[in-house]
N, C-alpha and C positions, 0 to 999 in steps of 0.2 A: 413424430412429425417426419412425414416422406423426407429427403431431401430432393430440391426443384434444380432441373436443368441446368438455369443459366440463373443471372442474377446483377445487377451492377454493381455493389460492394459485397464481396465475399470479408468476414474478419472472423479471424482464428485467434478464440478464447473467449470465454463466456462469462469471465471474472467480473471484478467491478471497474476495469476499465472500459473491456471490450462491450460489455450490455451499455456501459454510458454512452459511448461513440455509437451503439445503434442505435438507442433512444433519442439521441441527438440528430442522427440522421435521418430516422422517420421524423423529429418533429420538424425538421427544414425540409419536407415531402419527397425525400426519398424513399420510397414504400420499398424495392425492391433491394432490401438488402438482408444479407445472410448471417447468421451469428452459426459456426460451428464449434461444439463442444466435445472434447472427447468422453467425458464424464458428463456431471451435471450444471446447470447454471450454479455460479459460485463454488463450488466443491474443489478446486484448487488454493494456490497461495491466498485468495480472500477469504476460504471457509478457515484459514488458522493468524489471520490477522489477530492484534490483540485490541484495534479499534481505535488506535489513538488518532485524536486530529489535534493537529497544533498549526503555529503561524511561525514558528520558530527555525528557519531557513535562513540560507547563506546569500541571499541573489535577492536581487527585489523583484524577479521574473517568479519566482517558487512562491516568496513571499504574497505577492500580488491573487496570484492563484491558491492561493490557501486563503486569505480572506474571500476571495468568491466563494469559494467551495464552504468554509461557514457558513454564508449567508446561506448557501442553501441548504445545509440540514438546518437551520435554525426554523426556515420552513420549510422544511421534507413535510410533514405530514399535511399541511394545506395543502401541498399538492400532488402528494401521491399518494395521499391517505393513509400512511403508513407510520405507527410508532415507532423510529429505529431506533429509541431510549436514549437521548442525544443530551448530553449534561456537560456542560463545564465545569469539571473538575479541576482542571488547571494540570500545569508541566510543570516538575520539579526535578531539579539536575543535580548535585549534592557534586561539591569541589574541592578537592583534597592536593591539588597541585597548582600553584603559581601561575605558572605557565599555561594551564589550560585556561582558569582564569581570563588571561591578557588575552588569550584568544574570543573570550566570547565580547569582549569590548567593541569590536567594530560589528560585528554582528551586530547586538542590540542594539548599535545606535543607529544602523539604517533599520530594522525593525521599527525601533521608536518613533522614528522618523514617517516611519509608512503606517503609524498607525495603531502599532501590534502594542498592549501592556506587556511590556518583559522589564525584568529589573534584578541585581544584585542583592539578596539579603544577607543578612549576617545566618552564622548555621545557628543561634538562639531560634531567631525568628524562623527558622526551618522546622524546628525542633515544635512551636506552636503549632504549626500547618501538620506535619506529623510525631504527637506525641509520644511516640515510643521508638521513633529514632533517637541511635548514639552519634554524638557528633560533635567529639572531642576530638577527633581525627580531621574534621571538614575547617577551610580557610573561609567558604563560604557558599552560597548556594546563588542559581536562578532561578526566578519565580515568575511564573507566565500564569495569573489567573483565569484566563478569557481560554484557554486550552483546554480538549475534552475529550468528547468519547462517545461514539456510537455504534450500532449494531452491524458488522458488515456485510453477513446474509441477506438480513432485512432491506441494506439497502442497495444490493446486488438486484434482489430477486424483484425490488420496485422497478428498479430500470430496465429488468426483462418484461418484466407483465405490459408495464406501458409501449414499451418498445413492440411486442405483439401486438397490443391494442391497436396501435399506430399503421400495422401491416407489415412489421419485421419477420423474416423466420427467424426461428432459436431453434435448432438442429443439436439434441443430445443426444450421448454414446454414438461420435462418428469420429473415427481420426482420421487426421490428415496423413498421409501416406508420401504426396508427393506435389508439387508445382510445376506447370510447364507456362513459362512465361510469356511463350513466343506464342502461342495458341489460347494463353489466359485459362488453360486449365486446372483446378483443382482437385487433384485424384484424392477418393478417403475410400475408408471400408464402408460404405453405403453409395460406391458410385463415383460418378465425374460431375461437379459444374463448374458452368465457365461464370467470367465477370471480367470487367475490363479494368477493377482493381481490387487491391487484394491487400489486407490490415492484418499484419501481423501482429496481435494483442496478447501472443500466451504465456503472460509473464514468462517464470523460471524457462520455460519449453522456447523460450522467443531463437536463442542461438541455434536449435538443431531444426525449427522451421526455416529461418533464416537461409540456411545452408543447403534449402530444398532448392534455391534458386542463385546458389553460388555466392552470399555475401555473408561475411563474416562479422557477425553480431556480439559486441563488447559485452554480453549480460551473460554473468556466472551466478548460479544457482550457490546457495548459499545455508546450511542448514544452520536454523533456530531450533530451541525449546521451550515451552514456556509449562508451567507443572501450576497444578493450585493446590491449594489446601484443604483440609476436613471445614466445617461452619467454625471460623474464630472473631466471636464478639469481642475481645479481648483488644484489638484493634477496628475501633470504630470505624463506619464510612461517613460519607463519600474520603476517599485516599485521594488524593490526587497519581496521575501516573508520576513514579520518583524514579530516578536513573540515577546509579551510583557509577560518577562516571570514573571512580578509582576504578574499579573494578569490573564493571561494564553491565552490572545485575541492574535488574527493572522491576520495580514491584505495582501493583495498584490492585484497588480492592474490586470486587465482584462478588454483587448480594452478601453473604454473608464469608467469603470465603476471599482468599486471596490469594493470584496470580503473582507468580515469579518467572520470570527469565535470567537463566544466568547470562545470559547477551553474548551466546556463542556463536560464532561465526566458521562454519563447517563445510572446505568445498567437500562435496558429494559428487563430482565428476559430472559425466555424463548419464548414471543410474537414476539420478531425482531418487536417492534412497533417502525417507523419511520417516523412519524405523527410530525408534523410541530408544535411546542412549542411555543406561541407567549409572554412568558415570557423571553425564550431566546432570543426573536430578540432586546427584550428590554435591557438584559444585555448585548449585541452585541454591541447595538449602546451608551450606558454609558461607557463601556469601551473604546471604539473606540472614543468616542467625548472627554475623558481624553487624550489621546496620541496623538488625532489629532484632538483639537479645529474647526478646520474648516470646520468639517464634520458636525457641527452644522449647515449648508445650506445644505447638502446633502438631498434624500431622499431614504429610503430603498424599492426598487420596488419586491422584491421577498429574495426566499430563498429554503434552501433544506435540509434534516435530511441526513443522514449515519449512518451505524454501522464501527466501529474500534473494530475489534478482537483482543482483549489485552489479554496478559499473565500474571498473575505475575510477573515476574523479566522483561518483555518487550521485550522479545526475540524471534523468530521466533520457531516453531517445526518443526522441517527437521529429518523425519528419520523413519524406520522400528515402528508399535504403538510395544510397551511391551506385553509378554503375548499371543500374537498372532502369525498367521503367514498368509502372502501373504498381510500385509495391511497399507499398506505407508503413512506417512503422513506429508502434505504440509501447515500449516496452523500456526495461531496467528503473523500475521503480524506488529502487534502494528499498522496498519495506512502505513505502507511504504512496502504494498507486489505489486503494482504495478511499486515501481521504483526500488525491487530489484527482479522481474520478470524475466528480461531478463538472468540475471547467476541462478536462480531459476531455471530455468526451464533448461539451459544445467546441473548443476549439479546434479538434481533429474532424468534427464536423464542417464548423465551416468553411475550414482550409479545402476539404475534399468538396465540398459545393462550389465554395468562390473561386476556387483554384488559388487562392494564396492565404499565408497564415494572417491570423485577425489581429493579433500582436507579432513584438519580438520574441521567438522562442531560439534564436540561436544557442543558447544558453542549453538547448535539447540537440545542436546541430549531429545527426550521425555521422556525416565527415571529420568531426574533430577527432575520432580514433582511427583516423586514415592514415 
């Protein structure tokens, strides 16, 4: 695809935030808008997501946006004809400290409040949910059954196709090079166009485009691993996703195999190095063989690194950058911007139609790291 002259929303990033916000925005009939990718649609932070959607949020603004965003994969494929293999297997947190504990207290109870099933079980009752966890070490567990899981290509690559459908460009292998904001120009390796606003959506990449037009963007790149296994029937499905929050490992099953993360949190600077740690796959599988003895016959056939664009406080940036003008910004997902994608992308739509946000998103305010 050429890239076009000019355009009235240029957004940088083709993830599943940035394809939601175009689809959103061709379907409130803005036809003239631009999605550029340096890579492919999805082929960034959403191509090594591990899928999870949950309600389980600290804010009733998170919260709120995560039950929408269910509703819609619950019908993603009535409307975009698309299977993205979307199952409630439920959120499973495994608690081994007091003190964390007491923390999730007020949480659940505005969850509960708003709706969400979350609840405290004893680690017995964890132990039915998954039988081959040890958890004589656990004081207790959270148990979130209505929590799930779906495909994030699949539902990446629906929000481009319709998004085109609609009259969107999707402009792959172009990068952006540069920002001139006083002229609205877009400099990339296939050229210049202009737009009179400009969506920065590139996840982990968000702070070094940010910086094309002089404002300093709170989102650090953050490397993950997640490894699977050889086919182990031995541990049945569906697993729920489990987080052993001693330790910070995440397990959940996949077809016949099972996905670990040791829940490493890796700054990688400025390089975005995603380069395969075979230290981590070590602390992967010591972790996982404590909480699940039996994984001791397992064998780990592979594996894959990610960046997680974290914030400070771990909160999303939804909003006009500071300081500037015409330069939107979409980005610090902590890890969950493709399962809260779908009200992302109508809310940054409407805000950029109506000229103002359709809720309260201060809770996303960019001035608060001012």
């Amino acid at each position: 695809m050429a890239l076009p002259k000019t355009s009235d929303v240029v957004i940088v990033g083709a993830g599943a935030v940035g394809t939601g916000i175009a689809y959103h925005l061709a379907r409130r009939g803005q036809r003239r808008v631009v999605v550029l990718e340096q890579d492919a649609v999805g082929s960034g932070t959403t191509s090594k997501a591990a899928g999870g959607i949950r309600a389980q949020f600290s804010t009733e603004t998170e919260i709120r946006i995560s039950l929408e965003c269910i509703k819609v994969f619950e019908h993603f494929e009535d409307e975009f004809g698309v299977d993205i293999g979307y199952r409630k297997i439920g959120y499973l947190s495994l608690i081994t400290d007091e003190a964390d504990l007491r923390g999730y207290e007020p949480r659940i109870a505005l969850q509960n409040r708003l709706g969400v099933d979350v609840r405290v079980i004893t680690p017995k009752e964890a132990q039915v949910i998954v039988p081959a966890m040890r958890v004589d070490d656990l004081i207790a567990a959270v148990w979130s059954p209505g929590d799930g899981m779906a495909g994030p290509a699949e539902v990446t690559n629906a929000f481009a196709r319709r998004a085109r459908e609609l009259g969107a460009v999707i402009v792959e292998g172009v990068e952006v090079t540069g920002i001139d904001l006083k002229t609205r120009v877009v400099r990339t390796s296939q050229g210049e166009i202009t737009a009179p606003t400009i969506v920065n959506a590139a996840g982990p990449r968000a702070a070094r485009v940010a910086r094309m037009v002089g404002v300093d963007v709170a989102v650090h790149p953050r490397r993950r691993h997640i490894f699977f296994t050889e086919p182990f029937p031995e541990i049945p499905g569906p697993t729920p996703l489990t987080t052993d929050r001693g330790s910070g490992m995440y397990f959940r099953k996949e077809m016949e195999q099972l996905l670990i993360s040791p829940g490493d949190v890796v700054d990688v600077g400025d390089d975005m190095n995603v380069a395969l740690d075979a230290e981590k796959r070590d602390e992967a599988v010591e972790k996982a063989i404590h909480r699940l003895p039996i994984l001791e016959r397992a064998r780990i056939a592979g594996g894959w690194a990610g960046l997680r664009p974290l914030t400070p406080d771990e909160h999303a940036i939804i909003g006009w950058a500071p300081g500037v003008e015409g330069f939107f910004l979409a980005v610090g997902f902590c890890g969950h911007g493709f399962q809260h994608s779908p009200a992302t992308g109508r809310l940054v739509a409407d805000w950029l139609v109506d000229g103002r946000p359709p809720m309260d998103l201060s809770v996303f305010d960019p001035n608060r790291f001012a």
